[in-house]
N, C-alpha and C positions, 0 to 999 in steps of 0.2 A: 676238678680235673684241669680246667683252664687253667689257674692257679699253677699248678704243676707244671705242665708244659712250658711256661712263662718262665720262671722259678729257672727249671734246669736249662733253657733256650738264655737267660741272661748268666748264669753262672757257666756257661759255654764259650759266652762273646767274650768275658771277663778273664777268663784262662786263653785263649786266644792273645787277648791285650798283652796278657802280663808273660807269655810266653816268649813274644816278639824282641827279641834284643837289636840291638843297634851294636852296627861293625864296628869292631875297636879297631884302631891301626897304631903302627907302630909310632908313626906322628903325633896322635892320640897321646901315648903312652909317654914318648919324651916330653911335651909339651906338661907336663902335669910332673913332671920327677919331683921329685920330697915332698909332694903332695899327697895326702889317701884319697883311697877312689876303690873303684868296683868294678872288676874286670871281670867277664865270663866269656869261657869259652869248653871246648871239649878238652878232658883229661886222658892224654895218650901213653903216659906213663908214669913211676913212681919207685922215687930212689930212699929207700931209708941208711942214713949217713947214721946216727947213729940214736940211743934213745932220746936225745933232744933235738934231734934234725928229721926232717923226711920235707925231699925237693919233689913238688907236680910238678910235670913237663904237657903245657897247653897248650895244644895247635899244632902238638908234632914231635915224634918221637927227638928224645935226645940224641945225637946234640943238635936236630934240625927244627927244636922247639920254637916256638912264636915268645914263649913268657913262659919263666919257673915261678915256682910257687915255695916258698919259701914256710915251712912252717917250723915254727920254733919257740922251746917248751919244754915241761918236765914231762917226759914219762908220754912224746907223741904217740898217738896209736891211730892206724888211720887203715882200712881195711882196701886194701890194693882193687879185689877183687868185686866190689862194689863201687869203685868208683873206673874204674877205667872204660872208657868209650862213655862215658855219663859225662854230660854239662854240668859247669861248678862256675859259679859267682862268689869270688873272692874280693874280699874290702880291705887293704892294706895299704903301707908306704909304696908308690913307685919310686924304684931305684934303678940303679943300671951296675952291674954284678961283675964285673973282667968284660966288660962291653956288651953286656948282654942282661936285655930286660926282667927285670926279680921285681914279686912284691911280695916282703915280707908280711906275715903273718903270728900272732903270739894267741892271740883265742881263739876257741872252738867257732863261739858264737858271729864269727868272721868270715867262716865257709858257708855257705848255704849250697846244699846241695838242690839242683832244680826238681 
C-alpha cells in the first residue's frame, strides 16, 4: 500500500512539472525567427483555407491572435471541435507572415496536444 501511495504521489509531482510552461512573448518569438522551437499556448480558433492549409489562431481570436499556426500538407484534417479552448505545443519555423507571428508546421508528429 505504501508502495502505492508513493507511486501515484510521484507521478502527481511529475505531471505538475511537465504541465508548468514558461511565458513565451512576442520578444521570445522574434529573437528566434528562421529558427524551430516550441511554442504553447491556448487554441482560440481555426480557419481551414483549404485541404492543404488550416491556420490555429493562439492567444486570441483572429485577427487579435498572439501566433498562427500554420499547418500545411496533403489531405490536413484537424478536428476544430476538440481542440478549441485546449492547450497545443507546436514545434515549427518561427516566421513573421504580413507582420504577424506564423510557425509553420508540415507533420502531424509536430502538434502535441497537452
Amino acid at each position: 500500500m505504501k508502495k502505492l501511495i508513493l507511486s501515484a504521489f510521484i507521478a502527481l509531482a511529475f505531471a505538475g512539472t511537465a504541465s508548468a510552461q514558461k511565458a513565451f512573448s512576442s520578444a521570445d518569438f522574434t529573437k528566434n525567427l528562421g529558427k524551430t522551437g516550441t511554442l504553447c499556448d491556448t487554441v482560440y480558433s481555426l480557419h481551414v483555407v483549404s485541404d492543404t492549409l488550416a491556420l490555429l489562431n493562439l492567444g486570441g481570436v483572429y485577427p487579435n491572435q498572439k501566433y498562427t499556426v500554420a499547418v500545411k500538407g496533403n489531405k490536413v484534417n484537424l478536428d476544430y471541435t476538440k481542440l478549441k479552448g485546449k492547450p497545443l505545443c507546436v514545434t515549427g519555423v518561427f516566421i513573421m507572415f504580413k507582420n504577424r507571428p506564423e510557425i509553420e508546421v508540415t507533420e502531424p508528429e509536430q502538434i502535441n496536444k497537452n
